[in-house]
C-alpha positions in Angstrom: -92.8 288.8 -22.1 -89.8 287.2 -21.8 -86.4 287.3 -19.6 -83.0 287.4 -21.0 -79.6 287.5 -19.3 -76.3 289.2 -20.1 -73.7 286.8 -19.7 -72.0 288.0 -16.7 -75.4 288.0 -14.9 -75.6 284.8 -15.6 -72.5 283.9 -14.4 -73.4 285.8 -10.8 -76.2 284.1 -10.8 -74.7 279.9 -10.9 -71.5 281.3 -8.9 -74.1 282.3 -6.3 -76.0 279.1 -6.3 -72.7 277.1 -6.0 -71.7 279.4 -3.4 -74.6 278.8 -1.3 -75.0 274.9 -2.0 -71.5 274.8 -0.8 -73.2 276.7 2.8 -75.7 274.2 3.3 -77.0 271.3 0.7 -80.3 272.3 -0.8 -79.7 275.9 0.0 -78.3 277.3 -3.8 -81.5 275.2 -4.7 -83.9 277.7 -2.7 -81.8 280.6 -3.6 -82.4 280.0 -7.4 -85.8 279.3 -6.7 -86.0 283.1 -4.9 -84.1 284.6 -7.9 -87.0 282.9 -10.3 -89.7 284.0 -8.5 -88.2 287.5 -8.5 -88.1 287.7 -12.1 -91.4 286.4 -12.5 -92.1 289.3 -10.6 -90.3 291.7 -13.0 -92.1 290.0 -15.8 -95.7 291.0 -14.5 -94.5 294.1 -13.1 -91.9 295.3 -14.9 -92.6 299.2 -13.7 -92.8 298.3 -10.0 -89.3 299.2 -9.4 -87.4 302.0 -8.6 -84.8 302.8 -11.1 -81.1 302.8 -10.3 -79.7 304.3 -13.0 -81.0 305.8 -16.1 -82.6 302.8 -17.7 -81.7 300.1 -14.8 -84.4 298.6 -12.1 -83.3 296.8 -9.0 -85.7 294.1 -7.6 -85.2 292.6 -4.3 -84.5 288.7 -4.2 -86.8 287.7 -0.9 -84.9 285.8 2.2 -81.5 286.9 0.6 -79.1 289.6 0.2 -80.1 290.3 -3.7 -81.0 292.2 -6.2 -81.5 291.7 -10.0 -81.1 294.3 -11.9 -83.3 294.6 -15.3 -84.0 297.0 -18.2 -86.9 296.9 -20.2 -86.3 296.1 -23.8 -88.9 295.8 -26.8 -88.4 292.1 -26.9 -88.7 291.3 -23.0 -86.8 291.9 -19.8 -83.0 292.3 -19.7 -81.0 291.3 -17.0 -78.2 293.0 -16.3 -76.4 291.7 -13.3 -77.9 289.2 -10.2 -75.9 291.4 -7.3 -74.8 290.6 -4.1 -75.8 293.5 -2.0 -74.2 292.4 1.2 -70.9 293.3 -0.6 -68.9 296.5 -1.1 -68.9 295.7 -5.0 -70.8 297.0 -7.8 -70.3 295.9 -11.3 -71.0 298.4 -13.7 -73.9 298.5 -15.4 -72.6 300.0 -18.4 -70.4 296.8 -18.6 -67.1 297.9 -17.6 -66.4 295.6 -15.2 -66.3 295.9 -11.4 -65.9 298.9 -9.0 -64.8 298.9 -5.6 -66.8 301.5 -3.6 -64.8 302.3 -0.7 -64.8 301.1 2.5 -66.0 304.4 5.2 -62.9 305.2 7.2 -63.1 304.4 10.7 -61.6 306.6 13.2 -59.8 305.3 16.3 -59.7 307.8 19.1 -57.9 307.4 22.1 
C-alpha cells in the first residue's frame, strides 16, 4: 500500500519540521521521524482509526501535538493534512482553506 500527500499537507508537514529544527537542532529531525512512523502505522492499519469526518481518519503523531489525517483510496493512503492540534485552526478537509474555530469566551467577574 502506498502513501500519498496532498500538497498542502505536504507543506504542513516541512513548515513543521523547520519550525521545530528552529526550537532545538535535531528536533524537526525526530519530529519527521514520528510523523513516518505514524504513517507506517496507517499503512498496516489503515482501519484502526476513528473517523473524523465522513471519509477522513486522524492518527496521532506520538511525543507531539499531531495528527495526520488520511483517506483510504483504491491506490493507497491519502493524506490529507499533517495538523497541528495544539492550535485553534482547522484547515478544511474539503480543501477550502482554513477555519478559525473560535476562541471560548472568558468571563471576568468582579
Amino acid at each position: 500500500m502506498n502513501s500519498i500527500f496532498h500538497q498542502e499537507a505536504e507543506n504542513e508537514l516541512n513548515q513543521a519540521i523547520d519550525y521545530y529544527e528552529d526550537c532545538s537542532k535535531g528536533l524537526g529531525h525526530d519530529f519527521a521521524i514520528e510523523v513516518y512512523a505514524t504513517i507506517e502505522r496507517i499503512l498496516h492499519h489503515p482501519k484502526a482509526w476513528s473517523f473524523i469526518d465522513e471519509a477522513i481518519r486522524r492518527a496521532l503523531v506520538k511525543l507531539f501535538p499531531y495528527g495526520v489525517l488520511y483517506a483510504e483510496s483504491d491506490n493507497g493512503i491519502f493524506i490529507v493534512a499533517i495538523m497541528n492540534l495544539a492550535t485553534n485552526l482547522r484547515r478544511d478537509t474539503t480543501g477550502q482553506g482554513l477555519t478559525v474555530r473560535p476562541e471560548p469566551s472568558r468571563r471576568a467577574d468582579g
